[in-house]
C-alpha positions, -999 to +999 in steps of 0.1 A: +407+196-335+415+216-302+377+212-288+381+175-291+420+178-277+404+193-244+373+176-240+385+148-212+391+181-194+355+190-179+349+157-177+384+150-152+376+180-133+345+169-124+355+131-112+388+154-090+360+179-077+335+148-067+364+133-051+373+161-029+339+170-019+341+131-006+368+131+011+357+164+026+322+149+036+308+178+016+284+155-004+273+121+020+253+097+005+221+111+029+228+151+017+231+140-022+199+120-018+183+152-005+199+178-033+183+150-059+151+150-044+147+187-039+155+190-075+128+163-081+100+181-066+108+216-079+101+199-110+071+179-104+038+185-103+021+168-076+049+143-073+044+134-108+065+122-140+099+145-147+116+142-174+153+127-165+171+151-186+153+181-171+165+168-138+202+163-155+200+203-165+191+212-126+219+189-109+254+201-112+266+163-109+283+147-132+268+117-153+284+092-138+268+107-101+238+116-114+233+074-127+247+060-096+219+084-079+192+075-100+204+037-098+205+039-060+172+050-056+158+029-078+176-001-061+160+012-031+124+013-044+125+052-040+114+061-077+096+046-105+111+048-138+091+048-171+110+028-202+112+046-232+117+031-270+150+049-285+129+047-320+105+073-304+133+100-292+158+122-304+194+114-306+200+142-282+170+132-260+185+092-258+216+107-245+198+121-217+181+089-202+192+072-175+204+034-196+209+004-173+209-029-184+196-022-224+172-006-209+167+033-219+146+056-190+131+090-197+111+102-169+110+091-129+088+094-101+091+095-066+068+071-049+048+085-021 
């Protein structure tokens, strides 16, 4: 149908836009780590657990920034992540991790 006719649109819209805010220096590696960790603590409590797809809904990234994020800080011992079981979840809710390597995430925290 049309809806699945013009749904690599978004998605190629936002790879163009994150390419031009690149090449514009809009978005460095130092000022994207900030944006993700400002939305980290306006969602935690006490720099606890947040839920990874809450943090999806707050970024305006697209997936593929938002898990190159999340895998660069995690690389960098920034966050924690805490392994879900996909027999536990949603369908919706799976899609919303952070996967890397089989492995499904559902909630991260900053270590102090």
């Amino acid at each position: 149908g049309p809806s699945s006719r013009n749904a690599p649109i978004p998605q190629a819209l936002n790879s163009w836009l994150d390419d031009q805010e690149q090449r514009g220096g809009f978005l460095e590696p130092q000022a994207q780590r900030q944006q993700f960790q400002s939305a980290y603590y306006s969602l935690s409590k006490r720099h606890g657990w947040v839920a990874i797809d809450h943090l999806r809904q707050l970024m305006p990234w697209s997936r593929e920034r938002f898990d190159a994020m999340v895998e660069t800080l995690r690389a960098d011992h920034q966050v924690e992540l805490e392994r879900a079981e996909p027999g536990e979840m949603r369908e919706n809710a799976i899609e919303a991790c952070y996967q890397v390597h089989g492995q499904l995430y559902h909630r991260l925290r900053w270590r102090p």
